[in-house]
MARPAZA-956251 format. One line per 10 residues: number of its first residue (from 0); their letters; for each residue x, y, z of C-alpha. Coordinates in Angstrom, 3 decimals, always signed. Example, Ala and Ser with C-alpha at 12.3 -4.5 7.8 and 13.67 -1.06 7.14 Angstrom:
2
0	as	+12.300:-4.500:+7.800  +13.670:-1.060:+7.140
This chain:
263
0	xxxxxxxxxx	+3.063:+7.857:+25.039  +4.842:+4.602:+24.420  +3.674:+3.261:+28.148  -0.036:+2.560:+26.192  -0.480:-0.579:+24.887  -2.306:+0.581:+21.479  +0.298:+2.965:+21.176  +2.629:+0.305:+21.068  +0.759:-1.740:+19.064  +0.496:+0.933:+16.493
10	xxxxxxxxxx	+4.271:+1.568:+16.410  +5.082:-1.469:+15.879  +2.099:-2.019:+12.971  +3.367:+1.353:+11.557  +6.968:+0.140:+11.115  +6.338:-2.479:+9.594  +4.003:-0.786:+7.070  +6.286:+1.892:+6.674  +8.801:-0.711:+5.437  +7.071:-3.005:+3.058
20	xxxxxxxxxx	+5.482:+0.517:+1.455  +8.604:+2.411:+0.654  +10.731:-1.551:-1.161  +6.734:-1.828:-2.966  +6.904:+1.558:-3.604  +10.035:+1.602:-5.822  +8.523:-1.105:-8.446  +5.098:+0.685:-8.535  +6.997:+3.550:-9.502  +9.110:+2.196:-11.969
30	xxxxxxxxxx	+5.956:-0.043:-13.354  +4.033:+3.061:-13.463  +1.424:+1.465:-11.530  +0.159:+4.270:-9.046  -3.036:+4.026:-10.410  -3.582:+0.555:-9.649  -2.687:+1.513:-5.830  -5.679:+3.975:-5.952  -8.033:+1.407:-7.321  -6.668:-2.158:-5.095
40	xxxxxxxxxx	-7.164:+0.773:-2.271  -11.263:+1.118:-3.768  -11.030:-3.119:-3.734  -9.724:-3.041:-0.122  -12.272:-0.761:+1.348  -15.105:-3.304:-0.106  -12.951:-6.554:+1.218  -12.972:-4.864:+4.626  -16.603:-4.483:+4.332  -17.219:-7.554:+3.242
50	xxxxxxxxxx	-15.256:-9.267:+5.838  -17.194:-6.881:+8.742  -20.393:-8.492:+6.778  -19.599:-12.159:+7.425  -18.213:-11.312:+10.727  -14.172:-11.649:+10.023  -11.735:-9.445:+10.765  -11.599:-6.739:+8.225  -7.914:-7.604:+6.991  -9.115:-10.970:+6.161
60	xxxxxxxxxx	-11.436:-9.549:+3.790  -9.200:-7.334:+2.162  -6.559:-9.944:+1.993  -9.153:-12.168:-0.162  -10.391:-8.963:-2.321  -7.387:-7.434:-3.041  -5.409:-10.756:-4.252  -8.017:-12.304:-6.452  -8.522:-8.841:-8.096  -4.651:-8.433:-8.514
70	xxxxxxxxxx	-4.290:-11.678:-10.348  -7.461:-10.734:-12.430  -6.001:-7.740:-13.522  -2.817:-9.063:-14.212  -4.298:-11.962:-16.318  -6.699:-9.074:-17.997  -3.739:-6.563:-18.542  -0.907:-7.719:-21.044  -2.552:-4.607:-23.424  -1.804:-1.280:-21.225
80	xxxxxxxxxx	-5.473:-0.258:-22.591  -6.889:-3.069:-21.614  -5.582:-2.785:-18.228  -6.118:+0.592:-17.442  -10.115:-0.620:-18.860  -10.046:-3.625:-16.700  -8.970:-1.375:-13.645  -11.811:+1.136:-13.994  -14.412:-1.663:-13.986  -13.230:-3.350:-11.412
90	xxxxxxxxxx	-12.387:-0.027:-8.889  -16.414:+0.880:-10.359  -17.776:-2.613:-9.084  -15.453:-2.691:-5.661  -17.007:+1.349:-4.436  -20.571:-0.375:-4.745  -19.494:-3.860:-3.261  -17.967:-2.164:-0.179  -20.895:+0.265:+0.119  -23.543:-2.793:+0.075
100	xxxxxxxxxx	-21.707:-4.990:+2.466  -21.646:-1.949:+5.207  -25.572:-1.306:+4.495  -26.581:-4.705:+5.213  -23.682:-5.456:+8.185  -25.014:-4.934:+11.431  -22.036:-2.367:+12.226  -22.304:+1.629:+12.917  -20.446:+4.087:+11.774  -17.406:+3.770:+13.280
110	xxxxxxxxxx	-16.565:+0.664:+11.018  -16.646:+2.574:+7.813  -14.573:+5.460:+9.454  -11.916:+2.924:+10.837  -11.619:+1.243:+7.143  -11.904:+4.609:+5.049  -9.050:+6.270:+7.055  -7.786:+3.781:+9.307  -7.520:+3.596:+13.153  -4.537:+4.163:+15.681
120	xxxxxxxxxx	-6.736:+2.692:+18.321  -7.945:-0.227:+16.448  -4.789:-2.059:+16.209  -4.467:-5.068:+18.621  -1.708:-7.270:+19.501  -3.034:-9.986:+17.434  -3.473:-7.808:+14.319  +0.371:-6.425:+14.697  +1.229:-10.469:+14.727  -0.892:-10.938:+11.632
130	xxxxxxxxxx	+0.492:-8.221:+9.548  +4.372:-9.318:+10.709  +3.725:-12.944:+9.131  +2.200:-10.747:+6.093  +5.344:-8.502:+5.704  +8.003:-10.974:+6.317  +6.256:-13.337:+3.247  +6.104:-10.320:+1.327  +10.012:-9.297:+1.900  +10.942:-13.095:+1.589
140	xxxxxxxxxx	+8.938:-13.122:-2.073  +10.679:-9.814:-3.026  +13.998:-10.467:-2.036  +14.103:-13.843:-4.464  +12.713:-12.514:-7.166  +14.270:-9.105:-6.985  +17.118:-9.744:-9.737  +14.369:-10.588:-12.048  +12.093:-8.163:-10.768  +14.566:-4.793:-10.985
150	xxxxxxxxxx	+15.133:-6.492:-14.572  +11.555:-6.492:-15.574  +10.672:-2.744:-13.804  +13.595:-0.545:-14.862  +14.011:-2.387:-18.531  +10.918:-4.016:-19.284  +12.052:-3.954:-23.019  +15.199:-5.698:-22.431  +13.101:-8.150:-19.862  +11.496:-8.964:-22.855
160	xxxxxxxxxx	+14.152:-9.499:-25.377  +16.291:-12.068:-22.910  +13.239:-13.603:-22.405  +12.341:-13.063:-18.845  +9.057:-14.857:-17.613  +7.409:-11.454:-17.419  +4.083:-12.021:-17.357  +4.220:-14.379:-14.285  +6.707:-11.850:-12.473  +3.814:-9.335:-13.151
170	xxxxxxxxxx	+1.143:-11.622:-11.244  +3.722:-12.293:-8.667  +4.104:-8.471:-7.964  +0.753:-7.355:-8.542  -0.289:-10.240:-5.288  +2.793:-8.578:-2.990  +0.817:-5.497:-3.706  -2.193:-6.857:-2.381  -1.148:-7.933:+0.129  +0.847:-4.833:+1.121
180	xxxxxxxxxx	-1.904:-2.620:+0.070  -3.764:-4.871:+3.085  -1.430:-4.541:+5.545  -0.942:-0.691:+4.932  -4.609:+0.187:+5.052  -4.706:-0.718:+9.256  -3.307:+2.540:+9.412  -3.994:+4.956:+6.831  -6.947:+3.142:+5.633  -8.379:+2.032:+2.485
190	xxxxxxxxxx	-8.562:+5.657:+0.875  -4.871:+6.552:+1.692  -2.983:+3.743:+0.893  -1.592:+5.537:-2.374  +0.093:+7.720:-0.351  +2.452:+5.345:+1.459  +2.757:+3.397:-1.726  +3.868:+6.647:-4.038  +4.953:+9.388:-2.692  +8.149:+8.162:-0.452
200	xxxxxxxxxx	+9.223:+6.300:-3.463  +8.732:+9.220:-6.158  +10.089:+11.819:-3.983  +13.135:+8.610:-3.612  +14.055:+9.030:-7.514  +15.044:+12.428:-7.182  +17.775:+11.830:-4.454  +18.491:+8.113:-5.502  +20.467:+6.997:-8.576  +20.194:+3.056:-7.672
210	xxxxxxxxxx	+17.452:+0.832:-6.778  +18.908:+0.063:-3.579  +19.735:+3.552:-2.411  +15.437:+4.351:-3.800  +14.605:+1.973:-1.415  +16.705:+3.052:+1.196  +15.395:+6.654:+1.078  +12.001:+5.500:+0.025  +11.908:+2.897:+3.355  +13.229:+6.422:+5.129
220	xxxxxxxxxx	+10.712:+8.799:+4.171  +7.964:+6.116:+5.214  +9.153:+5.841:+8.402  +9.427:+9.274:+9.073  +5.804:+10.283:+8.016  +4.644:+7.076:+9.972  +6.629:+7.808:+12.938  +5.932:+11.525:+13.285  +2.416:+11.030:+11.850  +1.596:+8.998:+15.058
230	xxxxxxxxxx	+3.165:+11.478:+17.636  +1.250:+14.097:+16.193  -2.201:+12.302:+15.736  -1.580:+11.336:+19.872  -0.610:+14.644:+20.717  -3.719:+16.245:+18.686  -6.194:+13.591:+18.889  -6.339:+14.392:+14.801  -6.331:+11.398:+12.075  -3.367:+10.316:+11.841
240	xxxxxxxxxx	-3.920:+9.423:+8.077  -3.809:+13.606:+7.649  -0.204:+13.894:+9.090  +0.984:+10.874:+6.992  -0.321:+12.118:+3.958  +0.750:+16.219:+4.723  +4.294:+14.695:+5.791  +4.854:+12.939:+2.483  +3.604:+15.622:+0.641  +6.300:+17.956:+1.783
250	xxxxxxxxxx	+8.563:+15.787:+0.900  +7.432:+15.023:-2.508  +7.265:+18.762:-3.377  +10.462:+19.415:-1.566  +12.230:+16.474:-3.479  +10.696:+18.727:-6.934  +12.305:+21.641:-5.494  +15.749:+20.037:-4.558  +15.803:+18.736:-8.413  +14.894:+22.088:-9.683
260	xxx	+17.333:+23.456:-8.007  +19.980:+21.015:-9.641  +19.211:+21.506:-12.641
C-alpha cells in the first residue's frame, strides 16, 4: 500500500492533519466553539471554489476565505449573540458563494466531490509540502501563546479579571483555526472538518484531567481514525471521510459509555 506514491502522500498529509486537529481541538472545546468549525467548514467549501474559479489551487482559496472570515467574526463577536448571529450570516452567504463559483468555473464534477468530502488521490507532493509549512506556523503560534491561551479557554472569567489581552488572543485563535480548518479539509473535505476538530477532543475530556494529557489523547484518537481511515478507504475503494468520521464516532460514544460507567 505504502509502495504508491499518493498513498504516501496522503499519509504523510493525514498525520499532519491528524495532529494540528486533535492540540485545535482541545481549545474549540473548551471555547465552546464547535459550531464555528461547522460554519469556517461552509466558508472553506466556497474558498475552494473560489480558488478552482480563478484557477488556484483550492487550499489557496480556502486559506484566504477562511482567515478573513475568522477575524470578521472575531471582531463581530465580543456579544455571544452577536456571534452566534454573525456566524449564521456569514455560513448563509459562504453555501451560495461556493455554489456560484463552481457554476461559473469551467470544472466537472469531480471538483465539488474532491472539496465536499475530500480526496485520498488528490494529494500531491507539493500540497503535503504546503500544508507542513501551514502546520508547523500553526504549532509554532500555539505553543507561544499557549500559557495565555489555556488561561483564556479553561477560565475565561479569571482571563478577564487579571486582565489578559483576550480579545486579541481570540483573533489569534480563531486565524489558527482557519488555517487548520484548511489544511484538514484535503482530506476529509470541507463538510467533515468538524469531525476531526470535535470529536477526538470531546471524547479526550472524558479520559483526560489536564490540558496536556487532552491533547495527548485528543492528538491519539486523530491519528488513529486518520490512520485506519486510510487503510480501510484503500482496501475498500470507499471515502475515506466515512471511516474517519464512523471511527471517531465510536470513540466519542464509547468515551460516554466509559464515563457512565464511572460514575
Amino acid at each position: 500500500m505504502l509502495s504508491y506514491p499518493f498513498m504516501q502522500n496522503a499519509y504523510m498529509a493525514g498525520t499532519l492533519i491528524a495532529i494540528i486537529s486533535g492540540i485545535m481541538g482541545v481549545f474549540v472545546i473548551a471555547r465552546n466553539m464547535s459550531f464555528l468549525t461547522h460554519t469556517l467548514s461552509e466558508i472553506g467549501f466556497a474558498g475552494a471554489a473560489f480558488g478552482i474559479f480563478m484557477g488556484w489551487q483550492p487550499l489557496n482559496g480556502m486559506l484566504l476565505f477562511t482567515t478573513i472570515s475568522s477575524i470578521g467574526v472575531g471582531e463581530l463577536g465580543a456579544k455571544s449573540s452577536r456571534r452566534e448571529n454573525s456566524i449564521t450570516a456569514i455560513s448563509a452567504l459562504a453555501i451560495g458563494l461556493g455554489i456560484l463559483f463552481l457554476s461559473l468555473a469551467d470544472s466537472n464534477a469531480s471538483y465539488a466531490t474532491g472539496i465536499l468530502f475530500g480526496s485520498v488521490i488528490g494529494i500531491s507532493r507539493a500540497n503535503v509540502v504546503q500544508m507542513m509549512i501551514l502546520s508547523i506556523s500553526v504549532l509554532v503560534v500555539v505553543l507561544v501563546v499557549y500559557r495565555y491561551l489555556k488561561f483564556d479557554s479553561f477560565d475565561p472569567i479569571g482571563a478577564q479579571v487579571r486582565g489578559l489581552w483576550t480579545r486579541t488572543l481570540s483573533v489569534i485563535f480563531l486565524v489558527l483555526l482557519a488555517f487548520s480548518v484548511s489544511v484538514a479539509a484535503q482530506i476529509v473535505g470541507s463538510l467533515l472538518i468538524f469531525i476531526l476538530l470535535t470529536l477526538p477532543a470531546a471524547a479526550a475530556k472524558y479520559f483526560a484531567h489536564t490540558v496536556g494529557m487532552m491533547i495527548s489523547v485528543a492528538v491519539g484518537f486523530s491519528l488513529v481514525g486518520v490512520w485506519l481511515g486510510l487503510y480501510l478507504s484503500y482496501v475498500t475503494n470507499w471515502p475515506v471521510s466515512f471511516f474517519i468520521a464512523a471511527i471517531e464516532v465510536i470513540f466519542y460514544f464509547s468515551a460516554l459509555v466509559y464515563q457512565r460507567i464511572r460514575a
